[in-house]
N, C-alpha and C positions, 0 to 999 in steps of 0.2 A: 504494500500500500504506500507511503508515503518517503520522504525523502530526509525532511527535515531534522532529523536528528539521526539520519541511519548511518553514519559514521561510515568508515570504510566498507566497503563489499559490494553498497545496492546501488545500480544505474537505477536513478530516480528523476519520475517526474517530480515538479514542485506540489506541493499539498495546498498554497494557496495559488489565484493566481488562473489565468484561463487554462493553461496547462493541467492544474490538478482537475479544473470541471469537468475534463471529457473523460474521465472513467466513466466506466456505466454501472452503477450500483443498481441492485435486484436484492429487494427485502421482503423473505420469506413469513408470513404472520396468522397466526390463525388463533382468533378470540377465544375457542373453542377450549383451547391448552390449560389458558388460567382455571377452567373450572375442574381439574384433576386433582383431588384429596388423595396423600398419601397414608394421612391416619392421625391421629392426634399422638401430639410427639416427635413426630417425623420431621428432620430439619429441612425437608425437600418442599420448597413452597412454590409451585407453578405460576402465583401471583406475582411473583418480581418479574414474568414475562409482560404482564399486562402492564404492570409500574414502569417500565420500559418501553413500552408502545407511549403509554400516554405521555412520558417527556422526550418522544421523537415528534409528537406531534404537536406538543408547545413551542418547542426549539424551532418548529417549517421544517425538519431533516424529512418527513412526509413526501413532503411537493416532489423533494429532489431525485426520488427516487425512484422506480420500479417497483409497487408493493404487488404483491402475489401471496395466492395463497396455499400449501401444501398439499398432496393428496397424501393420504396416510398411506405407507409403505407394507403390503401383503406378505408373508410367508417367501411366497412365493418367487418376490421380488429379491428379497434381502439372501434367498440361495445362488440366486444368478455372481454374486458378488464375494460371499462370505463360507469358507469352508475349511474345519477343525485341523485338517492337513494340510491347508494350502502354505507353500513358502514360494519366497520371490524377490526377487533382484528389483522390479519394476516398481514398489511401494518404501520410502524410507518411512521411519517413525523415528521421531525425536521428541522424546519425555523430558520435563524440568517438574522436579518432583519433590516432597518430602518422603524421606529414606530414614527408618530405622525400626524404632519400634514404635510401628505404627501402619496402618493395613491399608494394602493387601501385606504390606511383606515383602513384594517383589520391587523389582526394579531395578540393581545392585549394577554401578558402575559396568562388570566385568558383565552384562548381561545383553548381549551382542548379534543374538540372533543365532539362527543355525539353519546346514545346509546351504542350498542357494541364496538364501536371503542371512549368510552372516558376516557382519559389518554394516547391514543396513536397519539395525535394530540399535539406537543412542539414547541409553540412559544417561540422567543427570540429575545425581542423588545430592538432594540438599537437606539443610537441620535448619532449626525455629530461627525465627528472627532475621531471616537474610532481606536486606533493603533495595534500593532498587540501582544505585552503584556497581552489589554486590551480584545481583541478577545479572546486570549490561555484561560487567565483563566476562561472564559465562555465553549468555546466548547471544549476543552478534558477533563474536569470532566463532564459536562454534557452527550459529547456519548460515552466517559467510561460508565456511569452509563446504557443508552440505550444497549451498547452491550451485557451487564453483565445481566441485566432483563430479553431484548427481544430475545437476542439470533438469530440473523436474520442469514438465509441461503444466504441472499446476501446485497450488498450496493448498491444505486445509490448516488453517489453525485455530485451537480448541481455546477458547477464550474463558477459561473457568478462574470466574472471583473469589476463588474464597482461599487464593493467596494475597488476598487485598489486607493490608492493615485492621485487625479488629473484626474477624469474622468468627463466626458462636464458633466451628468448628475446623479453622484453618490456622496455621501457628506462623506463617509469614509475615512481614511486615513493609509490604509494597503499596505508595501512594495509589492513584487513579492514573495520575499522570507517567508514574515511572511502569505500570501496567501497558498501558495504552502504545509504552514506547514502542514492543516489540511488534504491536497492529502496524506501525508506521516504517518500521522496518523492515517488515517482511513486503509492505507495500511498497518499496521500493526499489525492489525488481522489475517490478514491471511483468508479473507473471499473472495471470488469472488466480485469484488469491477467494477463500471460501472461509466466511469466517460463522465461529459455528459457538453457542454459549458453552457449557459443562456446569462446574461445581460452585457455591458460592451461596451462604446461609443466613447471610445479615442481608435481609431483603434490599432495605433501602440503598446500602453499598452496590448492591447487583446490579442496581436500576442505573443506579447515576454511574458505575463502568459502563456499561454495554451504550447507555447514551451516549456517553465522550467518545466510546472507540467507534461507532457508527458516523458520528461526525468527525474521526480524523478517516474512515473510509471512502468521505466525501470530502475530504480537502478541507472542510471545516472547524473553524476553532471554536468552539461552544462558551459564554458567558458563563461567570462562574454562578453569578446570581441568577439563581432558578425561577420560569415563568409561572409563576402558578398554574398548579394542574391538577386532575382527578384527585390525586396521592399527597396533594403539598403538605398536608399535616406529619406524613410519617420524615419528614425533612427538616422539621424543626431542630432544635431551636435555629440553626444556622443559614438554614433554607438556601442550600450552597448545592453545586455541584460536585464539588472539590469534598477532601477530609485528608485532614494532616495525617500522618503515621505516627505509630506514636512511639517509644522510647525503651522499648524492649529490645533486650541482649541479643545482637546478631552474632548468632553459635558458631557460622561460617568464617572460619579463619581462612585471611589470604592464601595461608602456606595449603590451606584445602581445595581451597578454590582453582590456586594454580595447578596442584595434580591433579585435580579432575578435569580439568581444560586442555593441559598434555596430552592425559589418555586418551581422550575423545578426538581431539585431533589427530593424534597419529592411528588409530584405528582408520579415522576416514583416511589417511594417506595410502594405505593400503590398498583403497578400491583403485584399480586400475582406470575406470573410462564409467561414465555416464552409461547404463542401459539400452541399448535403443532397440527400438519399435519399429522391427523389421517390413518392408511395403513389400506388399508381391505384386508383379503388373498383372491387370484384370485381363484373363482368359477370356478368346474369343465367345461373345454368347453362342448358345447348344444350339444347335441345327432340330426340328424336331420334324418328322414325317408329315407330308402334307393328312390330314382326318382323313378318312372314308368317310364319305357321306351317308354309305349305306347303313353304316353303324348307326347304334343309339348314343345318342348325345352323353358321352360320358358326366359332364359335367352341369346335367341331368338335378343330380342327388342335392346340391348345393343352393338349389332355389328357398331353402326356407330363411326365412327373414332370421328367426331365433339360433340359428346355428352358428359355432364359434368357429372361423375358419381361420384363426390366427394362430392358436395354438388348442391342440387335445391337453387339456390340464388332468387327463385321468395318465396322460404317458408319465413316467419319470422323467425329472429337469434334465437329466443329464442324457438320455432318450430323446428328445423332443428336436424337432426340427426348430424351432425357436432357441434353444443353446448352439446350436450349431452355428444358428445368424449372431450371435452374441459372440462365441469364441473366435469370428473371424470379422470382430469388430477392432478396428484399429482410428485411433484419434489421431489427430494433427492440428495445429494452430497455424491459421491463415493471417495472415493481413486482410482486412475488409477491402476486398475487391473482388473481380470477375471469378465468377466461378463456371467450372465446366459443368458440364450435365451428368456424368456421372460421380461430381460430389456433391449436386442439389439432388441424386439419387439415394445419396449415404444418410443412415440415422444419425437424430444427434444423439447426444450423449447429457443428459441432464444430472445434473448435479440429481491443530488445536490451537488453546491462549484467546481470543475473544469476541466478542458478538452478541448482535441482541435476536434474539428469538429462541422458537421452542427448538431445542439441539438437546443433543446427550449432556444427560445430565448426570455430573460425577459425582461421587461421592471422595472426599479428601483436597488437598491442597497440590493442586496438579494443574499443567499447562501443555499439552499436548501439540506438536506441529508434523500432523500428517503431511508427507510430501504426494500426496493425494487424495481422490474424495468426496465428500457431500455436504451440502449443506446449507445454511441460513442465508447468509450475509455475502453478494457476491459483485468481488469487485472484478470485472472483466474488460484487461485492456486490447484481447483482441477477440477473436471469433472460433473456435472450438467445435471442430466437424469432423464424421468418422468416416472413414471408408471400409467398403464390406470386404470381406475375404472371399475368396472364392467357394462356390458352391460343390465344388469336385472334388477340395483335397483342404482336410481339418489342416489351418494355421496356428500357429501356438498360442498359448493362452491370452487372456481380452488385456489389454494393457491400459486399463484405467488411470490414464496415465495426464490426466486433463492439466488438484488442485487442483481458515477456514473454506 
């Protein structure tokens, strides 16, 4: 997303300014979320989504944008995608985390990945109190180093608050503003960047991140003095956007900081090249025999209105002639211009650290930057079209390879 403070690594546009205008931001919203009770007790409140619509809509961040609304995700859908063995070269994951005793448990520095996909699994195990200083010098040289290796056709990153200063169940101690930094850094690649909520338990802190980082998605710098809105009362006494960090021991000693920065980096030094997403030139189309006329119209059987001729949803996913158009889906990023007729023939492809809408929602004090993905908040500086694999000979697997 943005440029302004991304320090070494990101070719960036400016964030203010006509140049930051022409992203196209696409905000994901559906009213519907806030009414989700998890139980009494429960620190997981759906309501900080709605607290967050209502001061993008006081702020005008509304107008500016693309608002759309989700279709809920089937079974069905989430196997095309997601499977208990799959490893791979083609997805990085990069965690900033709290590590120790404290759950799940995982995440441990040396936790790397395996198989084809190891060295593209980067932990980064942190303790209570680290500020937003002590954050910087960890994650922009480390996904400086990931963008430069892996080269990714898109971002997701997981925008979970509840490493914000002062959240009921997060031990961090990062402003709004030293949060928001890494939205602005990662936008200043210049890649298709997908920003998605997560974790984060002191409501009102939720709402006024995901607002700020919305407005630095649009190149926008938000007053810190809040408009009155549905919510203003839970914003008292200060009725600010802003909230200071407060003066809790950061446990993260330099000498820690810097081994973990070493290791992570030289692990990515290892990866030889960027992945890439092999193209196959499209085979002549099939010649098919001229019909008999005498015959009966084989395609006969197909007249009734009620019949699903897209896919048999009684086959197995991985059976079904619809995985097949899937596995020999291949994406690419164009420039906005002329297109040929067989990539206006190709499907599109629709879609961690921060954002406002209904996103996976964490549990712990976690910042997640999928180098690929789904989701809410979408800053998209170019156009993102697939081409089909051939219908004769299975291509390898789907390279969702788009990036929050």
């Amino acid at each position: 997303m943005d440029p302004s403070s991304a320090g070494a690594g990101g070719n960036s546009l400016p964030s203010v300014g006509p140049d930051g205008q022409k992203r196209r931001v696409c905000y994901f919203y559906d009213s519907e979320v806030g009414n989700y009770y998890y139980g009494q007790g429960h620190p997981m409140k759906p309501h900080r989504i709605r607290m967050t619509h209502s001061l993008l809509a006081q702020y005008g961040l509304l107008d500016q944008m693309q608002v759309l609304r989700p279709n809920p995700a089937r079974d069905r859908d989430l196997c095309r995608f997601h499977a208990d063995d799959y490893t791979t070269d083609r997805v990085m994951t990069v965690s900033f985390h709290k590590f120790g005793d404290y759950f799940p448990g995982t995440g441990d520095v040396r936790d790397i990945g395996h198989s084809k996909g190891k060295y593209y699994s980067l932990n980064v195990p942190l303790d209570d109190g680290i500020d937003d200083e002590s954050y910087q010098s960890l994650f922009k040289p480390i996904m400086a180093k990931v963008m430069e290796v892996f080269q990714p056709g898109a971002v997701v990153l997981q925008c979970g608050a509840d490493s914000l200063s002062g959240d009921r169940l997060g031990c961090f101690n990062l402003s709004i503003r030293g949060h928001a930094e890494c939205v602005k850094y990662m936008r200043s690649f210049n890649v298709p960047l997908l920003l998605l909520g997560g974790g984060g338990y002191t409501i009102r802190n939720v709402a006024r991140c995901w607002c700020y980082e919305t407005g630095v998605a649009l190149g926008q710098e938000l007053e810190d003095k809040m408009p009155v809105n549905e919510y203003y009362e839970y914003f008292g006494p200060d009725y600010t956007l802003h909230v200071a960090p407060s003066n809790m021991e950061n446990k993260n000693t330099r000498y820690e900081l810097d081994n973990i920065r070493t290791k992570l980096l030289d692990n990515l030094s290892k990866l030889r090249h960027a992945p890439s997403v092999q193209f196959q030139e499209r085979p002549p189309d099939t010649e098919f025999p001229e019909p008999d006329e005498d015959e009966d119209d084989q395609d006969e059987r197909h007249d009734d209105p009620d019949s699903d001729m897209e896919m048999d949803y009684h086959t197995p996913l991985e059976d079904s002639a619809r995985r097949i158009t899937i596995q020999g889906t291949r994406v690419k990023r164009e420039s906005a211009g002329a297109e040929t007729k067989d990539q206006q023939d190709g499907s599109r492809v629709t879609g961690e650290h921060r954002g406002p809408e209904p996103m996976a929602e964490d549990m712990g004090p976690s910042k997640q930057a999928h180098v690929d993905a789904n989701a809410m908040t979408v800053d998209e500086p170019g156009i993102v079209k697939t081409e089909s694999g051939s219908s004769t000979k299975l291509p390898d697997p789907p390279a969702i390879y788009q990036k929050p």
